[in-house]
Each structure stands twice: as C-alpha cells, then as structure tokens.
C-alpha positions as CSV (number, residue, x, y, z in Angstrom):
1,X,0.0,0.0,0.0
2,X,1.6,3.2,-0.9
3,X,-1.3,5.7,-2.0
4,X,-2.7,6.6,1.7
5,X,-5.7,4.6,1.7
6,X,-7.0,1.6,2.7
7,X,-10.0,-0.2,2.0
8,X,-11.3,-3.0,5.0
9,X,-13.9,-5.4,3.4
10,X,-15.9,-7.7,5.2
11,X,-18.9,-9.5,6.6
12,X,-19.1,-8.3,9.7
13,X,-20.9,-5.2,11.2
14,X,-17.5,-3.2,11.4
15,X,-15.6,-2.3,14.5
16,X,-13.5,0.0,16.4
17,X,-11.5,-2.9,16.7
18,X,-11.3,-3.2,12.8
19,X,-10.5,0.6,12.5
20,X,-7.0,0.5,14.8
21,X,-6.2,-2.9,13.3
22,X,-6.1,-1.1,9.8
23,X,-4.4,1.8,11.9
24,X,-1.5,-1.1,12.4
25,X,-1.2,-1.9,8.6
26,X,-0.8,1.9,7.6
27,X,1.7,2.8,10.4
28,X,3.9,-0.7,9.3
29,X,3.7,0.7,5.2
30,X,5.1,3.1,3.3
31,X,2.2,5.2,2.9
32,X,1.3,8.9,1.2
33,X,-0.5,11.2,3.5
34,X,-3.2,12.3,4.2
35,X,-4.1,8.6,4.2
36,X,-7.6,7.1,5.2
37,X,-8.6,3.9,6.4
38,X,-12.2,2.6,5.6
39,X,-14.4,-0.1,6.8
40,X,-18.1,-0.8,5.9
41,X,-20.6,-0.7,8.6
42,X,-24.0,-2.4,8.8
43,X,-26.7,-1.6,10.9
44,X,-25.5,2.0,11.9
45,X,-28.3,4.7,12.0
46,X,-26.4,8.2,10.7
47,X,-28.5,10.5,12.7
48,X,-28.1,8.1,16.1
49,X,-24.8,7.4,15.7
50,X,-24.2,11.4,15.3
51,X,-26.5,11.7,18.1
52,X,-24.3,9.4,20.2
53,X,-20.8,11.4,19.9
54,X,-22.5,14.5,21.5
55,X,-19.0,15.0,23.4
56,X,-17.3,15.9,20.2
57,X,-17.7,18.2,17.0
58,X,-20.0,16.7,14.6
59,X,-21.7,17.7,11.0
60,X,-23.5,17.2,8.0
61,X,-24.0,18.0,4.5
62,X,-26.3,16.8,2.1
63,X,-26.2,18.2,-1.2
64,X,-29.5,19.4,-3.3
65,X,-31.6,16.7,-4.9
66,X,-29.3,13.8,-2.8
67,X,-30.5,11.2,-0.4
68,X,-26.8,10.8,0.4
69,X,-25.8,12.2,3.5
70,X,-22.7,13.1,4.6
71,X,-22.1,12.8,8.5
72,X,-18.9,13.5,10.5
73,X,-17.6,13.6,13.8
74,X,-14.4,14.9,15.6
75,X,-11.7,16.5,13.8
76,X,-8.6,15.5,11.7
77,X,-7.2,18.8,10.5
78,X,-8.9,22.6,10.7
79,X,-8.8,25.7,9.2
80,X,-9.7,28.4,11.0
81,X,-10.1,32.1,9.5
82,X,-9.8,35.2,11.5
83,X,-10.8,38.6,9.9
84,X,-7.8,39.1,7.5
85,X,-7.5,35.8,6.1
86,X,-8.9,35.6,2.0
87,X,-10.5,32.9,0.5
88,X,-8.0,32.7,-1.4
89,X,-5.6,32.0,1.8
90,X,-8.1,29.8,3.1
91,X,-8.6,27.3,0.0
92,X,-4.6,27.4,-0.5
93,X,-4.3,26.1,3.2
94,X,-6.9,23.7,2.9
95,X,-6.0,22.3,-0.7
96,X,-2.1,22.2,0.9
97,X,-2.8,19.9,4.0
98,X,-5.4,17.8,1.0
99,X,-2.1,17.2,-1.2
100,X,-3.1,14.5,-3.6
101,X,-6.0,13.0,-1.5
102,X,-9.2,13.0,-3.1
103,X,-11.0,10.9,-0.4
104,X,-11.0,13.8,2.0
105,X,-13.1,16.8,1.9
106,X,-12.7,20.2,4.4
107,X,-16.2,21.1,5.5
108,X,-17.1,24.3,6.5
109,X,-18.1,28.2,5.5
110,X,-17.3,31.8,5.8
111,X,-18.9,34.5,7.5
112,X,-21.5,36.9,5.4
113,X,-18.8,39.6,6.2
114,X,-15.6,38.5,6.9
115,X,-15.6,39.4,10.6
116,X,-15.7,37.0,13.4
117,X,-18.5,36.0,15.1
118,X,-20.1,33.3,16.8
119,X,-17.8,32.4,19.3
120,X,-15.8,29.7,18.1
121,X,-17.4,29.7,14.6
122,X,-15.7,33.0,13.9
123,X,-15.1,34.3,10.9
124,X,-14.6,31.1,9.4
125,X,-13.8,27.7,10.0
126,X,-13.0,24.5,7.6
127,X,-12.6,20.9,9.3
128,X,-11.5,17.0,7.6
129,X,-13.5,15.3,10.4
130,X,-11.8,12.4,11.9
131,X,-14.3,10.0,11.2
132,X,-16.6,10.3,8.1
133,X,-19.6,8.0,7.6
134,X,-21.7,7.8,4.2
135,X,-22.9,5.2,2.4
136,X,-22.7,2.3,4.8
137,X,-18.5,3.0,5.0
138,X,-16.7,5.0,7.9
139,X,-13.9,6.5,7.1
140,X,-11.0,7.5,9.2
141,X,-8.5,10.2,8.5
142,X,-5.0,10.6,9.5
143,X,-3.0,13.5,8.3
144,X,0.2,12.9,8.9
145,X,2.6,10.2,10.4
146,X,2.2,11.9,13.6
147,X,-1.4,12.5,13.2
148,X,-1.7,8.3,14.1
149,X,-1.2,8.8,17.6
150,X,-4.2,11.1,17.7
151,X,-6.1,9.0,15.8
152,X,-6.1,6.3,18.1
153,X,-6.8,8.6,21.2
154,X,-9.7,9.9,19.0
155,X,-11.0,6.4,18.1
156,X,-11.4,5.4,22.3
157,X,-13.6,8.7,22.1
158,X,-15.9,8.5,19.2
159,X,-17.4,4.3,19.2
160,X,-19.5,3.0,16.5
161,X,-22.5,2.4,18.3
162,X,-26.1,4.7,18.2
163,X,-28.3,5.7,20.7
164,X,-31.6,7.1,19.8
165,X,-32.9,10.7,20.5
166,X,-34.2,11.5,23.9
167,X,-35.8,14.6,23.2
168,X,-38.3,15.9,20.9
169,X,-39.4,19.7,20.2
170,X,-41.6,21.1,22.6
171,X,-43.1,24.7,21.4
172,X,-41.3,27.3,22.1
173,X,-41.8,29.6,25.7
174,X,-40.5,33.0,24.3
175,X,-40.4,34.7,20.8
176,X,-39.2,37.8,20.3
177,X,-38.1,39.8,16.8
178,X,-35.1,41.4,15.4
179,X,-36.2,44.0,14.5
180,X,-40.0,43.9,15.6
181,X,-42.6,45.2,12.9
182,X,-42.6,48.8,13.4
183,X,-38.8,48.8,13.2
184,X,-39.2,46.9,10.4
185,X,-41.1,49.8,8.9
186,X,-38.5,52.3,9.3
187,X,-35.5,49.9,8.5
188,X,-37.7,49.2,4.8
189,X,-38.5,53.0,4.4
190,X,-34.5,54.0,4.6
191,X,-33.7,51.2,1.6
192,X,-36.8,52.8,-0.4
193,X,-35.3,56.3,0.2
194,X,-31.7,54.8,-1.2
195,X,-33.1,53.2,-3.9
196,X,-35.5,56.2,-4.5
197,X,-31.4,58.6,-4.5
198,X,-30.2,55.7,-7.0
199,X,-27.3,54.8,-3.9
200,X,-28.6,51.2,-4.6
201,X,-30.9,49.5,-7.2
202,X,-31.4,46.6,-4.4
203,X,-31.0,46.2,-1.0
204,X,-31.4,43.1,1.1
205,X,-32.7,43.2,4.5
206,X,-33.0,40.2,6.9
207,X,-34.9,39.7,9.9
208,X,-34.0,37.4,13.6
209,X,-36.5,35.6,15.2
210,X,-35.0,34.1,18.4
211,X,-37.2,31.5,19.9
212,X,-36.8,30.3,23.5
213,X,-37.4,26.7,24.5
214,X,-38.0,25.1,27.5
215,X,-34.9,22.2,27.5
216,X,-31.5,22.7,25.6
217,X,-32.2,22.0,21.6
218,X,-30.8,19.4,19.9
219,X,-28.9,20.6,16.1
220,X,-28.6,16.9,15.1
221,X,-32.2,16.5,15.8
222,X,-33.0,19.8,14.1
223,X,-30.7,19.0,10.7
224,X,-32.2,15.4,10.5
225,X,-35.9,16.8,10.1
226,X,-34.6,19.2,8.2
227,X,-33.1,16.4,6.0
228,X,-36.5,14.4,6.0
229,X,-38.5,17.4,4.8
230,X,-36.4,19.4,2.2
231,X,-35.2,17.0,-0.5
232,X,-34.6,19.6,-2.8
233,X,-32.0,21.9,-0.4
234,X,-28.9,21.9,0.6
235,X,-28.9,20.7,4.4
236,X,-26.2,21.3,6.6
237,X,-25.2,21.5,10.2
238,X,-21.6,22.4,11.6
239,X,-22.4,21.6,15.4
240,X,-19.7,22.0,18.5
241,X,-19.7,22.0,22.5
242,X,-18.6,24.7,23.6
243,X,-17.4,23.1,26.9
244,X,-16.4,19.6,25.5
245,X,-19.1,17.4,27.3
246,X,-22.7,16.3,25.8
247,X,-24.5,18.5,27.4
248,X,-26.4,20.1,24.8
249,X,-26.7,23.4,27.0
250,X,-23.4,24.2,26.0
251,X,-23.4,23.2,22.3
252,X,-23.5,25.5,19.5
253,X,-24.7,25.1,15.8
254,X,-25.9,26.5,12.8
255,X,-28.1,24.6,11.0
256,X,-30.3,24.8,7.6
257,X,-31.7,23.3,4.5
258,X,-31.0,26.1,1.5
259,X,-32.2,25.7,-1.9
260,X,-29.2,28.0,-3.1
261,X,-26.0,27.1,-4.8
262,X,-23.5,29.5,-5.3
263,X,-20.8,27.8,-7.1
264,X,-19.6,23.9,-8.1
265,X,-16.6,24.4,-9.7
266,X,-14.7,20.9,-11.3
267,X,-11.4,21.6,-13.3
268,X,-12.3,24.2,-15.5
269,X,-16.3,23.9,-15.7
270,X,-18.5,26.2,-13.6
271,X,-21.9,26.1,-12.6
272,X,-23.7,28.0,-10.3
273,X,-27.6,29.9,-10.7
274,X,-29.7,33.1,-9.8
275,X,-32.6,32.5,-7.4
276,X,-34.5,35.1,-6.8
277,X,-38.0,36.1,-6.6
278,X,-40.2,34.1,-4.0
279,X,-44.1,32.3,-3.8
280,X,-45.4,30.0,-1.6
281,X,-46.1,26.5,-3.2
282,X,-50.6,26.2,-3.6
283,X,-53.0,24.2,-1.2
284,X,-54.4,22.9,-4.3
285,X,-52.7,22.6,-7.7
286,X,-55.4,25.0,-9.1
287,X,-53.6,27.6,-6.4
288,X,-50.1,26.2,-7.1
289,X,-50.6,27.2,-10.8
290,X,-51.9,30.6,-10.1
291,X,-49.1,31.7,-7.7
292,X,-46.7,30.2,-10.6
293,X,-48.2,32.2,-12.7
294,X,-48.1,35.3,-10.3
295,X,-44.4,34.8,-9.8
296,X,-43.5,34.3,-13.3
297,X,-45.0,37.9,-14.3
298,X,-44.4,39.5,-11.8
299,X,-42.9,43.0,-12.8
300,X,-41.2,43.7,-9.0
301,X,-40.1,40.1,-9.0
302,X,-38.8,39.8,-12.5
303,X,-36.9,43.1,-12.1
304,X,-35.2,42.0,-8.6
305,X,-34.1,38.9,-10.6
306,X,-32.5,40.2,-13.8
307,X,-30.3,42.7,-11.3
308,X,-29.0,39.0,-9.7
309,X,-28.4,37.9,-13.5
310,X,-27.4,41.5,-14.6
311,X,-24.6,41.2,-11.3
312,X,-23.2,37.0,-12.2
313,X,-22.7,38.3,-15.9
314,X,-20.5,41.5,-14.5
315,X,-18.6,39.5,-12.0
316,X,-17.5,36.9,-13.8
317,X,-17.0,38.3,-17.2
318,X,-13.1,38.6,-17.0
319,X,-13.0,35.2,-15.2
320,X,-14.3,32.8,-18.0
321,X,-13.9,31.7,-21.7
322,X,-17.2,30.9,-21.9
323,X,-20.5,32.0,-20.2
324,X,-24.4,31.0,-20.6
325,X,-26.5,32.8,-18.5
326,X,-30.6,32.1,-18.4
327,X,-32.2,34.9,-20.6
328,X,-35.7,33.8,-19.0
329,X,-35.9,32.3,-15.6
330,X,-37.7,29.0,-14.7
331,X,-40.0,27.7,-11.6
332,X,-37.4,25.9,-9.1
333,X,-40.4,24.0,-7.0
334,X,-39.6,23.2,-3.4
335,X,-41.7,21.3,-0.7
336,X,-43.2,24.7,0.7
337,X,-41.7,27.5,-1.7
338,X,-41.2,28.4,-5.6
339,X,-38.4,30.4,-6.8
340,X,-37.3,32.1,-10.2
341,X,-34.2,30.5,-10.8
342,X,-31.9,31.1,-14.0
343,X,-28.5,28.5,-14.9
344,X,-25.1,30.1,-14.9
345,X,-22.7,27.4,-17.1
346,X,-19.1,28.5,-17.8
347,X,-15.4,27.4,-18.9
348,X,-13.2,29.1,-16.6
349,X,-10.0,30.4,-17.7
350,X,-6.6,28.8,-16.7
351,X,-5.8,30.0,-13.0
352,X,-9.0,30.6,-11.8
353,X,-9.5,29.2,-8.2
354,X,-11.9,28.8,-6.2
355,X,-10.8,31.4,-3.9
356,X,-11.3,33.8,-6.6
357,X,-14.4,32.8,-7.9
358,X,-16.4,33.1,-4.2
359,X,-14.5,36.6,-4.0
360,X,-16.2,37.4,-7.0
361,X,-19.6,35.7,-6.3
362,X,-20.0,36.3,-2.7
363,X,-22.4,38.2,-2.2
364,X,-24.7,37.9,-4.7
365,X,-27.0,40.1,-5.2
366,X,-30.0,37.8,-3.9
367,X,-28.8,37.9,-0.7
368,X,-26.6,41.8,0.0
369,X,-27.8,44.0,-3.3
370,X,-26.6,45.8,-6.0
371,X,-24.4,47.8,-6.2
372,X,-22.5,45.4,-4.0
373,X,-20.0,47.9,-2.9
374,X,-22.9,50.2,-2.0
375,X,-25.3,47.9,-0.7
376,X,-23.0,46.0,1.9
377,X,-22.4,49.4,4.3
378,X,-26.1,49.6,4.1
379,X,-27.1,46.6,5.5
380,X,-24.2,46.7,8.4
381,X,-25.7,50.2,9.7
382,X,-29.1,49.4,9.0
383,X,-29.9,46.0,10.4
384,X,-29.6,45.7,14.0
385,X,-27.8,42.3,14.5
386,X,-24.4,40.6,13.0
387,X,-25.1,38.2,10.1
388,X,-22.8,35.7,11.3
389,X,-22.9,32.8,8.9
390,X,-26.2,33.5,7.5
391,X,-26.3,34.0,3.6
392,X,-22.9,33.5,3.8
393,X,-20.3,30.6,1.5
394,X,-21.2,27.0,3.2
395,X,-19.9,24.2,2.0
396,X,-16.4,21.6,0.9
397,X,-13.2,21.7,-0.6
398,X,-11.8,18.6,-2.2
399,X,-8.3,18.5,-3.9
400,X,-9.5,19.4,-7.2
401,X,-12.9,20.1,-7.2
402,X,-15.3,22.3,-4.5
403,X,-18.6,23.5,-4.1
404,X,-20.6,26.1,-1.9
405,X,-24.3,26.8,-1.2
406,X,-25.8,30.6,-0.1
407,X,-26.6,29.9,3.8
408,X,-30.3,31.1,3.6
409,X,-33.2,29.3,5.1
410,X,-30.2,28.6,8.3
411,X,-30.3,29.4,11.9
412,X,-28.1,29.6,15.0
413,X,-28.5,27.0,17.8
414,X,-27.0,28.4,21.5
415,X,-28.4,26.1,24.1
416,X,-32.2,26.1,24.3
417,X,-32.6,29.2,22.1
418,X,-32.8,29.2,18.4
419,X,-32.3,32.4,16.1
420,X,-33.6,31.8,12.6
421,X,-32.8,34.2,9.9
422,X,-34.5,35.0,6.6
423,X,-34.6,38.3,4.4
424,X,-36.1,40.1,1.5
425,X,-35.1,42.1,-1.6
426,X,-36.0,45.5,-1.3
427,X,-36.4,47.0,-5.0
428,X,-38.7,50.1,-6.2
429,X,-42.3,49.2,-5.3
430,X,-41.7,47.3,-2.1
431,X,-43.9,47.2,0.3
432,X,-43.1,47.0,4.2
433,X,-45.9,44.7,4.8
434,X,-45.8,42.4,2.2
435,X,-41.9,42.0,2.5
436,X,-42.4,40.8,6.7
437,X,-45.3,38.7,5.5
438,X,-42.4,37.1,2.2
439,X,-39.9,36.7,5.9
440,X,-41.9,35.5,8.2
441,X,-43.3,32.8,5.6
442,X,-39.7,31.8,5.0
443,X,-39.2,31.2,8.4
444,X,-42.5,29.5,9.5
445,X,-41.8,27.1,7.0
446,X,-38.5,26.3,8.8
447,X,-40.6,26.3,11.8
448,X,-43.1,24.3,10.3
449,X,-40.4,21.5,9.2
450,X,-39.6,21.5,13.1
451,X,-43.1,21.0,13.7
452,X,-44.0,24.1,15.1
453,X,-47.2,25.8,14.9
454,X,-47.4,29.4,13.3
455,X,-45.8,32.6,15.4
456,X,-47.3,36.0,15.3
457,X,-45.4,39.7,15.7
C-alpha cells in the first residue's frame, strides 16, 4: 500500500477494533498522507450514531436533490479564519494539507462579512472530520505520520454504536423579533429612500427571530428533520460544544436546509444559478398554478431577478472563456416555496481558483444587493444584528474540485434558544408589509419543518 488509503472489506458489522487494526497496517507501510482507512458498517443509524458522539464536533452535509448524506464527527485537521484571512488563503491552506487525496473533503463556510463571530465559529472555519460515515462506510482520516497517535486517542472517544434521540421539540416559551414590525417599517423606508437617491438598485434586509425553549435544543435532531423534509436543499449542520461534554446546553450550531447554490466548480467547468423572486407552493394545484403564474409575471419580482443575472454576468465576465447565462428564468419548485431560478454554465479560464471565484460571487445580489459595494455598508448600519454565517459561502473543498451553497433558510443554535434568519429584496415598489409577511413565511416554513405551529409579531 503506498497511495494513503486503505480499504477494509468484510462481513461483519465493522468495529473499532477493525479501524486501529487497519491503523497497524498503515503505520507498518510506506504510505502517502493524508491517508484514510475505511471499513463498511452495517446496521448503523447516521442520525443516532451522530446523536451518540455528543461529546465531540459533529456535522453534515447533504447536497441538493441527494438522499446521500454526509455525516462527521471529531476533527482531523482545521482551518480556522480570523478577519484578514482571503478565500484565497483559506482554500490554499486547505488544498495544501489535502495534497493529492481525493478521499478527504474540508467542510465548513465563511462568515457573510468577513468578521468573526459566533464564538468559536468565527469568521470562518473548515474541518477533515476524523471519522466520516456515508454510504454504509466509515472513514478514518489521519493527516500525517504523527497525526496516528491522535487518531487512536480519537477512536477510544468516538465508538460506533447509536443511541436514539431522547428529546423531541416542545413549542417554544418566548419569541421575540429582530427588528420587531414597526422597526421593520423604518429599517424598509430608509432602503426605499436609497433606492429612490439611486445609492442602490437593491437592497437586502433580513430579519432574527429568536425562539426560546423550555430544554437545551438538539442541532442533530434539528438538521435530520430538516433532511426528511427538504429533498430539494442543501442541508447542513456544523455543530460543536462549547465546553467539550454532551451536554447540549453548551453546544452551539448553525443549522439549515438552502435551496441556493452559489458555485460547483470541477477543473475548469463552472456552474452556479440566480434564485430570486419568491411564492409559496398552492393548497391545491389550481392555487399552485396561479401563484406560478403570479411569480412568473411579476414586474417587481422579474426586475429584482435580472439585477441578480445583470450582477453574475459583471462579475465573472473577465474570469471565463465561456458564459451561458438564463435569458428567462424558470420555476425551481420546493416542498413549501417556488423560486425564479436562472443557470449560470461557464469554462473558466486557466488559474482561476476557487478562492477567486467566491471573491467574485460572494455576495450575490439575492442575498446583499446591487451595487455590492454600496449595498453591503447599508445593511451593516441598518440591520440591527451581526449576520454571522447567515447568507454566507457553506460548503467543501476537495483537492480538485469544490462546491458552496448561499446559507439562507439557516439558523443559530446556542443552548435552548434558536435564532432563525430569513430576508427580503428591497427593490422600487416594495412594500413593508408584504416584505415581513415574504420573511416570516420563509421562516415559518423552517418552523413548520420542526413541527412548530405558526408565530405572530
């Protein structure tokens, strides 16, 4: 064996034991690092088993459209990114400690400004868990040659066993909005008065609702009925105790199921899309059609999409050989909304990264506004709460390939209290009411998902 990774097939349910055995066989070879060692496991629930290693970091990813899921614990190598570091830096760093391996993926995202927040999410942070299950196989990552050591200590921690969920979600005790309605008012007035001076053609604004439970919320919990409910979304969940025990009192998370990608990028071929404009899906399919229909010619919504295509075709227009950009957008039809969504396809030219290309796309129109560089000081004085990681780049890097969703549809677990995020595009002809009523829909069907019933403001 001299390529770094090693396969273990067999009949048997798979083991611990099995893992440091194969931990034996890599040390004794030659081997290329990173190197992984891989077993296949039967009879292992994702969701439990994630559920069982509470007393470590844990995540998953799911991409749009895929039953495959993704599921990690622990943590083989990280990337963290404080204020000044680039994406560029970041995917440099990332691809470096990758070298050749294209077993391993860094999970992770940015925050929607650059700035650090979230305690120890910061401004950024990208992880190779140590163990990886998907598709029946767990697989075990070692970095380096002194990385085994670790490894072992790590495998004592994690097991391979389940244990199923204790807790279900009760409704929550306390609700409370950032900002409330009236503020909401005035904060939609000031973008109409930019927009009306031509600072900005469109600005987005996003709204907090923190919801209080009674008992300490579980993200795993939350990300699998996300999972269950959203097929056609991104679902993610980057969850960590703050304290390093299980209690989930002192976890953290952020957590979501976005319909939103913002770029897949493999060698030189791009893809990546516009969503915007917004309906809920029909009761009936006679009401389905008619909102459709409402959304499809619908001046205010058409308009806040072609300045989303209008933006892709400016950004990237030095950056490619090629481009293809939707001239007429199409239906993208979730479980609970519709979007106008338009294809971006492009040949990127030779030393273009990835770093480059989420510098460029990041953030798109749909979610900051346009002019960019006007819009973004805008939202910072106007809204009265840091982004974080909402809207913000989430998603992998592999060694030759990546790809990164639009946080949206996302929210922050801290305990027992979860804030859920969800915004607007504010273009000529807004109205304050009717943009609270396109937020709060967004985020009751999140809700709603969690099986919640229906807040009010």
């Amino acid at each position: 064996m001299n390529r770094g990774n090693l396969k273990v097939e067999g009949e048997s349910q798979g083991s611990m034991a099995e893992l440091a055995q194969a931990l034996d066989e890599l040390e004794s070879h030659a081997t290329e690092f990173p190197a992984t060692v891989q077993i296949k496991v039967t009879g292992l629930d994702l969701w439990e088993w994630l559920n069982r290693c509470r007393e470590i970091p844990r995540f998953v990813w799911s991409d749009r459209g895929s039953d495959e899921v993704w599921a990690g614990v622990g943590e083989a190598a990280v990337v963290s990114v404080d204020d000044a570091t680039s994406a560029e830096r970041v995917f440099s760093h990332c691809r470096e400690l990758l070298g050749a391996n294209r077993e391993l993926k860094f999970f992770g995202g940015l925050s929607f400004d650059g700035s650090s927040s979230w305690q120890s999410l910061g401004a950024g942070r990208f992880v190779v868990p140590r163990l990886q299950l998907k598709d029946g196989y767990v697989t075990l990552a070692v970095m380096n040659e002194a990385d085994i050591r670790q490894a072992r200590l790590d495998l004592q921690e994690i097991g391979l066993d389940s244990m199923p969920f204790a807790t279900t979600l009760s409704e929550p005790i306390e609700t409370c909005y950032s900002p409330n309605f009236n503020g909401w008012q005035t904060r939609i007035d000031e973008a109409l008065a930019l927009i009306r001076s031509e600072a900005v053609e469109k600005l987005v604004l996003s709204r907090k609702t923190v919801l209080k439970f009674g008992h300490a919320l579980d993200p795993i919990l939350v990300a699998a009925k996300l999972k269950a409910a959203t097929h056609d979304c991104f679902v993610f969940c980057f969850d960590s105790p703050s304290t390093g025990d299980a209690d989930l009192n002192s976890r953290i998370a952020f957590v979501g199921a976005t319909p939103e990608r913002l770029f897949r990028r493999q060698q030189h071929h791009l893809d990546s899309e516009v969503i915007a404009g917004t309906r809920k899906r029909g009761a009936t399919p006679e009401e389905d059609e008619r909102l459709a229909s409402e959304l499809l010619h619908s001046d205010k919504d058409q308009r806040e999409h072609d300045i989303v295509r209008k933006s892709i075709r400016q950004k990237l227009h030095k950056f490619v050989d090629h481009l293809s950009v939707d001239e007429h957008a199409s239906l993208l039809r979730l479980a609970r909304k519709q979007h106008l969504r338009s294809n971006v396809e492009g040949s990127l030219k030779p030393n273009v990264g990835d770093g480059m290309l989420l510098s460029r796309l990041h953030p798109t129109p749909a979610v900051g506004g346009y002019p960019t560089d006007n819009a973004l000081p805008e939202i910072a004085r106007i809204e009265p709460f840091n982004r974080g990681w909402y809207a913000a780049p989430i998603g992998w890097i592999g060694a030759d390939t990546a790809e990164f969703a639009v946080a949206i549809r996302s929210g922050f677990v801290e305990g027992d209290t979860l804030s859920l995020y969800s915004g607007a595009g504010i273009v000529r002809g807004s109205e304050p009411a009717e943009e609270w009523q396109e937020v709060e829909n967004k985020i009751q069907d999140f809700m709603n998902v969690l099986g919640q019933r229906e807040t009010s403001r």
